[in-house]
C-alpha positions in Angstrom: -8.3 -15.9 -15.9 -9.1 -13.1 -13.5 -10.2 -9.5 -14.3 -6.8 -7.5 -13.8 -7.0 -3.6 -12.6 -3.9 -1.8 -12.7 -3.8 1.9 -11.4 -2.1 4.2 -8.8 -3.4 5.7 -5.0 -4.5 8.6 -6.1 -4.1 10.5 -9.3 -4.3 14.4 -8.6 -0.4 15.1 -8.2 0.5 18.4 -9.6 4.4 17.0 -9.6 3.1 14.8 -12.3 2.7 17.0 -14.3 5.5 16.8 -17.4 6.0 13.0 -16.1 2.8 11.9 -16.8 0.5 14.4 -17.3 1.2 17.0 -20.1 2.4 20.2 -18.5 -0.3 22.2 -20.5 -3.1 19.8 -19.2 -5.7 21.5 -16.8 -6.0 19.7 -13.2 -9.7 19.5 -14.1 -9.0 16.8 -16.9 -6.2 15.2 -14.9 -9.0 12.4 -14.6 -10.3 11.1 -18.1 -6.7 11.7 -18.7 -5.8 8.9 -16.5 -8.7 7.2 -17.4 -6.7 6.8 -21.0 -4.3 4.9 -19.3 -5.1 3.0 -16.8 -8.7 1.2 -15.5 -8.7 1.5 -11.7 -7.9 4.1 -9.1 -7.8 4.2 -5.6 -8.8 7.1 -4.0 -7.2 8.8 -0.5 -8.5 11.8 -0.1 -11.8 10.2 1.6 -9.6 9.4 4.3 -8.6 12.6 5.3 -12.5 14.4 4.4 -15.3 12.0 4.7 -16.5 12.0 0.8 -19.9 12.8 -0.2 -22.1 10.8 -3.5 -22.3 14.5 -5.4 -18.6 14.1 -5.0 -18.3 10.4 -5.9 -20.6 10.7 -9.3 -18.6 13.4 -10.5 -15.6 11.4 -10.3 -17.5 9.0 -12.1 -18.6 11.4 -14.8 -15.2 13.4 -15.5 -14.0 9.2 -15.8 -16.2 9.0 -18.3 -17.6 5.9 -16.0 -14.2 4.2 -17.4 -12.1 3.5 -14.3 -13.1 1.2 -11.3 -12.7 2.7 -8.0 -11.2 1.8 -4.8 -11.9 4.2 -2.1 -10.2 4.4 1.3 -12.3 4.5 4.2 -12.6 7.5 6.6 -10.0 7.6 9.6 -12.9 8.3 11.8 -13.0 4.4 10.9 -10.1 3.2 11.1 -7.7 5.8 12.9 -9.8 8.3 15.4 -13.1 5.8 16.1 -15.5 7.8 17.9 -18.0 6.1 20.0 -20.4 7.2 17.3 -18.6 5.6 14.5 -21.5 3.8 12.9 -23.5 6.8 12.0 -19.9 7.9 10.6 -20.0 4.5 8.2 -23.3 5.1 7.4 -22.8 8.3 6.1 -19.4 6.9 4.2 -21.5 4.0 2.8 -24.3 7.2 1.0 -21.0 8.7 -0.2 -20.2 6.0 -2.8 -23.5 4.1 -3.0 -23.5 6.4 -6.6 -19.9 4.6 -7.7 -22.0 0.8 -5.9 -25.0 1.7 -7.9 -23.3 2.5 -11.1 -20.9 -0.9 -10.9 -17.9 1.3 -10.7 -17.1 0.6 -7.0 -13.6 -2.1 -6.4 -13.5 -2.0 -3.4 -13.9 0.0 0.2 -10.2 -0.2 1.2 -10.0 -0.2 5.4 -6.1 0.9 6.0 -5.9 0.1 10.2 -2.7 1.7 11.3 0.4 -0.4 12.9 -1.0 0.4 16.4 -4.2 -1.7 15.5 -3.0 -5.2 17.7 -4.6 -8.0 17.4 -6.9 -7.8 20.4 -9.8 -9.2 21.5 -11.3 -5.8 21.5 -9.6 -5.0 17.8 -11.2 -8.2 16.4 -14.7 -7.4 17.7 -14.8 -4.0 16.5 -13.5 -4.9 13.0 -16.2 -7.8 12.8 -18.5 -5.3 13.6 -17.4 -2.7 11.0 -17.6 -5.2 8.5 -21.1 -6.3 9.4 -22.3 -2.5 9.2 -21.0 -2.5 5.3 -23.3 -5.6 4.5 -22.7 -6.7 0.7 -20.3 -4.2 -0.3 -17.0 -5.1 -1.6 -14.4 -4.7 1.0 -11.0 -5.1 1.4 -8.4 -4.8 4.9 -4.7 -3.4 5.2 -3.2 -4.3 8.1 0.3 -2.7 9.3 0.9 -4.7 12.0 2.2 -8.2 11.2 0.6 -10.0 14.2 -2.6 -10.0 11.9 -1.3 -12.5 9.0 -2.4 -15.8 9.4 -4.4 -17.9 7.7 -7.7 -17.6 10.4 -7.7 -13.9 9.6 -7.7 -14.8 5.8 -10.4 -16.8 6.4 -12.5 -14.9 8.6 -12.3 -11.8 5.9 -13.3 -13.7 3.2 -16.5 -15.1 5.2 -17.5 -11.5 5.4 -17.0 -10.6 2.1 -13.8 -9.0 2.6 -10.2 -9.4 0.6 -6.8 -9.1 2.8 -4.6 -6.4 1.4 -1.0 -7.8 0.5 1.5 -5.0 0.8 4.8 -4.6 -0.3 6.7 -2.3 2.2 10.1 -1.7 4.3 10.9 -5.0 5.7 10.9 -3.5 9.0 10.0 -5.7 12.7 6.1 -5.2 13.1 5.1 -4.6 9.2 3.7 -7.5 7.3 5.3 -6.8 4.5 4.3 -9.9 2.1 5.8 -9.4 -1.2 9.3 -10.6 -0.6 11.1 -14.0 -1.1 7.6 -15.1 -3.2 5.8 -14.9 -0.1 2.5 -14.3 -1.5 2.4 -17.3 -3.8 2.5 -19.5 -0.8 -0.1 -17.9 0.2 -2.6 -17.5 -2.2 -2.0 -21.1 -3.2 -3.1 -21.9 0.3 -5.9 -19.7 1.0 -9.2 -21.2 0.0 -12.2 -18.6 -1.1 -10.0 -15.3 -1.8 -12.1 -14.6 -5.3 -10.6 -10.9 -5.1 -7.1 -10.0 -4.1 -5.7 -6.6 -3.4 -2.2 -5.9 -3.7 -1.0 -2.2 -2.5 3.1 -1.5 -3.4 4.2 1.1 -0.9 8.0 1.3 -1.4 11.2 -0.1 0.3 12.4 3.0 2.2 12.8 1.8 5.4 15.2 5.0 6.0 12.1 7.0 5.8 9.4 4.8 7.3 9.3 6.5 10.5 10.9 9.6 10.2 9.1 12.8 11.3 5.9 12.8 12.2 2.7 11.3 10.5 2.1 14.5 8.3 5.6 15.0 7.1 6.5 11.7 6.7 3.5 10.8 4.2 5.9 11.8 1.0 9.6 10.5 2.5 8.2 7.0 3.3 6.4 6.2 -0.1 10.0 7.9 -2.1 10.4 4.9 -3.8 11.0 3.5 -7.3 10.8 -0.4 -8.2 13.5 -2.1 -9.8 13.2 -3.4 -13.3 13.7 -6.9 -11.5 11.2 -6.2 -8.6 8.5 -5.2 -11.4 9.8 -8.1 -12.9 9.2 -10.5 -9.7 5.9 -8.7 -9.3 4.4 -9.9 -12.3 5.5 -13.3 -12.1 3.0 -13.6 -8.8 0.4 -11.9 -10.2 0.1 -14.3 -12.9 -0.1 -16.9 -10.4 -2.6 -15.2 -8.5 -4.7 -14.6 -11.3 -5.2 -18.2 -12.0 -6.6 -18.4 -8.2 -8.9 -15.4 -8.2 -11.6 -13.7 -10.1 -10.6 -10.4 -9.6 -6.7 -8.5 -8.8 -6.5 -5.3 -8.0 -3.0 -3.5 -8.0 -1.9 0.0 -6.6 1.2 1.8 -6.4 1.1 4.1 -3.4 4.9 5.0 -4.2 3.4 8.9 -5.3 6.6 11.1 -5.1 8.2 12.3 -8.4 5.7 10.5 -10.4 7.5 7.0 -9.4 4.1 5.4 -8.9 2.9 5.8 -11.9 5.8 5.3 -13.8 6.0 1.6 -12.3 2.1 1.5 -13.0 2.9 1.9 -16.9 6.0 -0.4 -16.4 4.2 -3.3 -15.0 1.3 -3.5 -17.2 3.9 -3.3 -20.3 5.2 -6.5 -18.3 1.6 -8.2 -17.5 0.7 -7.5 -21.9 
């Protein structure tokens, strides 16, 4: 049986306060608190400021060295490349060396946006990006669906890499994987994925693409599960445990506390 991580993107919400956090709790111990409840977090904020180790250690510390970490790389990687984007990785890859050092580090989560084709040009540059992260554990979310096949699956996992499986709008170009059992068929087909990444973004296609890419970051993820999705989404993560050493599982659905609510729910199911 694999080694199950259960946790939410991101964990400093001040909305969750009084929904999961106790509304006397200081934002300070937000942290260990979480660390009392779940054992993995993925981290967004590095996407937005490139992170640096003093930050990553204390992390570490205020976890009490509890919680594996998933941190999202840069957008100077993924979103704005400049042409001098592999001194930008290197200094990404001294960030969380601490978190790599310590054994605390999941997974370097690459998040390539839905404009990201699959290109010859695409596919050289994310081989070389990959190759620039050597041994570390990686893992790749693609938003456009022209990326899932099995060659892709294949070619991550030769470079030590997971594919992300996310659960979002079913909308024309995402690759949204999670419905209709989808991903069983998958894993059960996909030779040499020891880790797999599953990201749960919400269903609200309404708000998908609404505004622009700053406004839109809390409509689109608005979004609480279903008893009987949680339900659904259990049943294929014991199936994928059974095929992988290691499953990692974040709910990106942030707003009003939804994402961690259906963090708590689905472990109660997985017990």
């Amino acid at each position: 049986m694999s080694q199950l991580y259960i946790g939410t993107s991101g964990y400093d919400y001040p909305e969750w306060a009084g929904v999961f956090y106790p509304d006397n709790l200081k934002r300070k111990d937000y942290l260990a608190y979480y660390a009392d409840v779940f054992n993995a977090v993925e981290l967004n904020g590095t996407f937005y400021r490139m992170p640096t180790s003093r930050q990553m250690m204390s992390l570490a510390n205020r976890s009490g060295d509890r919680l594996r970490f998933s941190v999202k790389a840069n957008r100077l990687l993924t979103h704005e490349i400049p042409a001098n984007w592999k001194d930008e990785a290197q200094s990404f890859i001294e960030a969380v060396k601490p978190l790599h050092d310590r054994g605390l580090l999941g997974n370097i989560l690459f998040q390539l946006p839905q404009s990201f084709h699959r290109t010859p040009d695409n596919r050289l540059y994310l081989a070389e990006l990959l190759k620039v992260f050597g041994d570390y554990p990686l893992a790749v979310e693609f938003r456009h669906k022209e990326w899932i096949r099995y060659s892709v699956f294949e070619g991550l996992a030769e470079r030590n890499a997971s594919f992300v499986f996310c659960d979002m709008p079913r909308l024309p170009s995402l690759p949204s994987l999670l419905y209709d059992n989808s991903i069983t068929e998958r894993v059960q087909h996909s030779a040499g994925m020891e880790r797999m990444y599953l990201r749960l973004h919400g269903r609200n296609s309404d708000a998908w693409y609404a505004g622009d890419s700053s406004s839109n970051g809390s409509q689109r993820y608005d979004y609480q599960y279903t008893e009987d999705e949680l339900a659904l989404f259990a049943s294929e993560i014991r199936i994928i445990a059974g095929h992988s050493k290691s499953v990692d599982v974040f709910f990106n659905n942030h707003p009003r506390g939804y994402g961690v609510q259906n963090a708590i729910r689905l472990k109660e199911f997985l017990s």
